[in-house]
N, C-alpha and C positions, 0 to 999 in steps of 0.2 A: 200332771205337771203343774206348780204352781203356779207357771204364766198363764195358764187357761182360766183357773179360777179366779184375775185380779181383771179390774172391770176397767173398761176405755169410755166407761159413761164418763160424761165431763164434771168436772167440780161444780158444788150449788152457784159456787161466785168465783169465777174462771180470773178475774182481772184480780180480785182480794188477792186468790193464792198466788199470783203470779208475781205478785209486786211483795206477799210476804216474805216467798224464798225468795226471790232477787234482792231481795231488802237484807234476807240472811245473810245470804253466802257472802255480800259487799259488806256485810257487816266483822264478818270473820275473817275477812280479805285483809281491810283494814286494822284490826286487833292483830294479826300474824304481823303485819309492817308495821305494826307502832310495839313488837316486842312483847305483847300482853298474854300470847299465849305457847305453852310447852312446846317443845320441838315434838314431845309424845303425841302431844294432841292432833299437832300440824300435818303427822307422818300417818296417824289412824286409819286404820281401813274399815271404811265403810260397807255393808255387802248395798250391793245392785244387781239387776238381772240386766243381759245384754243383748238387746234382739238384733238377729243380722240382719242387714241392709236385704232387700231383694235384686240379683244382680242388673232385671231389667226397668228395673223404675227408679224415678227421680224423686229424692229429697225433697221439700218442699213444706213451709207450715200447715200450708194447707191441703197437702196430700201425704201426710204423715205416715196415718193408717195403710194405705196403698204399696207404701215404700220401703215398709220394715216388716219381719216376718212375726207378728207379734205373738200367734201360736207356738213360737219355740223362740228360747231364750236359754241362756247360760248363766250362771254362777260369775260375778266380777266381785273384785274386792276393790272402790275408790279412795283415796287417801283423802284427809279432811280437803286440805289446798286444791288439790287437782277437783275434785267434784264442784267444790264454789268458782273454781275456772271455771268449767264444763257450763255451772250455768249462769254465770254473769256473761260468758259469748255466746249461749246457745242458741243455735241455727233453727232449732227446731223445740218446743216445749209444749205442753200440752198439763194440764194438772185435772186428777182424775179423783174420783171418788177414794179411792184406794191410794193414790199416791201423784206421781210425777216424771213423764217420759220428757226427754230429753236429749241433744246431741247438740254439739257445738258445730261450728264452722269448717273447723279442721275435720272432727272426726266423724263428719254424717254421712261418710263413704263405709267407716266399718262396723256402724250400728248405732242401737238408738239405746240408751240408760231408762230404765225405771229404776224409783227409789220409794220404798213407802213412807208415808208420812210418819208410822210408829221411827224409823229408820231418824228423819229429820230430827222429829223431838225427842231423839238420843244424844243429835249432833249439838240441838240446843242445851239441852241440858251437862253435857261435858263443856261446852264455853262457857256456860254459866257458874260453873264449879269455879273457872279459871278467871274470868274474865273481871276486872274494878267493875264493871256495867254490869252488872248481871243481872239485876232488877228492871233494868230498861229492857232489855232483849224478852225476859221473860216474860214483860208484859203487855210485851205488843205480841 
């Protein structure tokens, strides 16, 4: 299964990526409300994998690992909008070598989101198609 083979080693610079995707997703947050980008783009499904919550442990940033099953995960498909929700309020974020686990506030009862990073720099690069800024985004 692919969730076995994606690694929960932590990023070389855990605050860098943390602050680049929050930096994203607020960045495409803002571009959808200032009208800059397609309703296509807005509505796009992103794939993520989805780990279940374990029923007896508690959420928590720093009990992440404990609280999600992260040996088995599912198949999700996130839309552009919903996923930069999910991590401009996420409850829970962790950015790995391979990518980026995550769960908002609301939803860190029904599981925890990984996204890879090849994933990300699809979602930059279709804003950038779209976006007047696109040279700024690109090169931060």
């Amino acid at each position: 299964m692919a969730s076995l083979q994606r690694s929960a080693q932590p990023s070389a610079d855990p605050l860098a990526a943390t602050q680049g995707v929050l930096w994203l997703a607020l960045t495409i947050r803002k571009l959808s409300e200032a009208g800059e980008l397609s309703m296509n783009l807005q509505r796009r499904a992103w794939p993520a994998r989805l780990h279940p919550r374990r029923p007896d442990a508690a959420a928590s940033q720093d009990n992440w690992e404990g609280a999600y099953e992260l040996a088995f995960s599912r198949q999700d498909w996130l839309p552009t909008l919903r996923l930069c929700g999910l991590l401009i309020h996420c409850y829970v974020f962790a950015a790995t070598t391979d990518g980026v686990f995550f769960t908002s506030h609301v939803e860190k009862h029904d599981g925890l989101y990984f996204v890879e990073w090849d994933v990300l720099g699809h979602i930059v690069d279709a804003v950038c198609d779209e976006a007047p800024c696109s040279g700024v985004i690109r090169a931060a």
